[in-house]
C-alpha positions in Angstrom: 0.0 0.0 0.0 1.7 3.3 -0.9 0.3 6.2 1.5 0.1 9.9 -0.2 0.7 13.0 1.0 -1.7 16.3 -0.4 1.7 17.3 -2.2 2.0 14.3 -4.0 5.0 12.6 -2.5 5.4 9.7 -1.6 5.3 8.7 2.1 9.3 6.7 1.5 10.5 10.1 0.0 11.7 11.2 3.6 13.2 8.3 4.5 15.0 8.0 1.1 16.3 11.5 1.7 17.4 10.5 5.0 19.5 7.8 3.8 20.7 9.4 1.1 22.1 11.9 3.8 22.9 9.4 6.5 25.2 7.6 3.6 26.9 11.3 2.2 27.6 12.0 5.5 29.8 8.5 6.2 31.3 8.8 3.0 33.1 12.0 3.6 35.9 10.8 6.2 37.5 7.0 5.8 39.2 5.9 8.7 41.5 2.4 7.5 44.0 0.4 9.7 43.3 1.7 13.1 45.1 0.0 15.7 46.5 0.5 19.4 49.1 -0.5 20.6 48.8 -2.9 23.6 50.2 -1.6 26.9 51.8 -3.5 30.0 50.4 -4.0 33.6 50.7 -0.7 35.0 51.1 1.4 32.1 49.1 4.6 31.4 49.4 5.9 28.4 49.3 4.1 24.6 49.1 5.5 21.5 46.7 5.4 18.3 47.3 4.9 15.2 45.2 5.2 11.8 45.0 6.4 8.5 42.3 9.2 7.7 40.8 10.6 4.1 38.3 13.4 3.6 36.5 13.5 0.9 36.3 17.3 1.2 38.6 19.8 3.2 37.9 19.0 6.5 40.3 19.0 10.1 40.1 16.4 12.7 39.5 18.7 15.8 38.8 16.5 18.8 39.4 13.0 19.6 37.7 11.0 22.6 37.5 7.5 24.5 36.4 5.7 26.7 39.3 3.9 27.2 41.2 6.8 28.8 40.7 10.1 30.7 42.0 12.0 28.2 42.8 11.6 24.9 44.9 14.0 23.0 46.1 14.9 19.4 49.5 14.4 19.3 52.6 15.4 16.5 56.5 14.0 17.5 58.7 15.6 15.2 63.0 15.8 15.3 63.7 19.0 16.4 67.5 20.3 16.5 68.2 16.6 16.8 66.2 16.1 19.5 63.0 14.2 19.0 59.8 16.4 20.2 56.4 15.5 20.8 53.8 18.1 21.8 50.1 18.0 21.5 47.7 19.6 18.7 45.0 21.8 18.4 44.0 20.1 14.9 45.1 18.7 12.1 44.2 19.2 8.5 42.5 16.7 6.1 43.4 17.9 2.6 40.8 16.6 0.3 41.6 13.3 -1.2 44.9 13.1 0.8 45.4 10.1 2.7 47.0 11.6 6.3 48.4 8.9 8.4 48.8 9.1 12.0 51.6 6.4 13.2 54.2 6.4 15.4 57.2 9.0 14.9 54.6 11.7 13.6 51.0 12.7 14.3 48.8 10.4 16.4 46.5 9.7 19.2 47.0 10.0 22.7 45.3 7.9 25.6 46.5 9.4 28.7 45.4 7.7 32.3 43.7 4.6 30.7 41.1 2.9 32.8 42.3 -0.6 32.0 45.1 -2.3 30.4 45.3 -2.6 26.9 45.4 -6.3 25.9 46.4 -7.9 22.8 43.5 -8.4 20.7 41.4 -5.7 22.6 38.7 -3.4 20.4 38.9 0.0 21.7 37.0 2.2 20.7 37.8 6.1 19.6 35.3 8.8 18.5 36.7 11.4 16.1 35.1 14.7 15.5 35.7 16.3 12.1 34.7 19.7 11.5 34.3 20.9 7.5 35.1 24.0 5.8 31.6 25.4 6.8 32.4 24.5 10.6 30.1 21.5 10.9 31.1 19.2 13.0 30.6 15.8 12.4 31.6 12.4 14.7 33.3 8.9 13.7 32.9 6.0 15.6 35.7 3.7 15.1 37.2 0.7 16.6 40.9 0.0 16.8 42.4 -3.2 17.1 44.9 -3.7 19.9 48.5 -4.9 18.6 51.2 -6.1 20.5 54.0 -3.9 21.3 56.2 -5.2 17.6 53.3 -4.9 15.5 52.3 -1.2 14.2 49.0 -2.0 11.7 45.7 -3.8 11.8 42.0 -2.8 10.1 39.7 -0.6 11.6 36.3 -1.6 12.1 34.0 1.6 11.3 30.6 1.8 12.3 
């Protein structure tokens, strides 16, 4: 039974144009080969690692978990040879430009974890992405939890 509205469209019109939104809107940032890297008993802090591409200029401006009580936006970088690693307001997303965040440059901190991080683990990491018109959008990932030798996996992206 197809149900009518007085202008003539189609009661599935809306949800077709909230798909079609809901599916524009995932397409614009693709997260690939997130991973963690697993930590030892007493250990606080980990790092994340993953490899991001915008479909449009965008900038990854904030980065959260559950896993820790604060996550942060790191960049290491060799400074007067002296390696450096401070954290990051933001970091661009040139359109079409894979960025990858991995150990040695830009990546993810998780700073006072609740738990250990065990091999194998799925933790999960929320990214907010803000466009070129300011709108801020969120990623739900999960990263896979590598041993300490390892340094990639595949992201699970919901």
């Amino acid at each position: 039974m197809k149900i009518k509205f007085k202008t003539g469209v189609s009661a599935l019109t809306p949800l077709v144009l909230l798909l079609s939104c809901l599916g524009t809107a995932q397409a614009q940032v693709k997260v690939n080969d997130a991973w963690v890297r697993a930590t030892v008993a007493q250990q606080k802090t980990t790092g994340a690692f993953m490899q991001i591409t915008a479909a449009q200029d965008s900038r990854l401006v904030e980065v959260r978990s559950p896993a820790a009580a604060t996550v942060e936006l790191h960049q290491m970088e060799m400074k007067d040879q002296v390696m450096k690693m401070r954290a990051v307001g933001s970091l661009d997303l040139p359109a079409g430009k894979l960025i990858e965040l991995k150990p040695g440059g830009y990546h993810v901190m998780l700073i006072d974890l609740k738990a250990q991080v065990k091999d194998g683990d799925m933790i999960p990491i929320t990214l907010v992405i803000e466009n070129k018109n300011r709108k801020r959008e969120t990623l739900e990932i999960k990263a896979l939890a590598k041993p300490l030798n390892q340094s990639s996996s595949s992201a699970m992206q919901h």
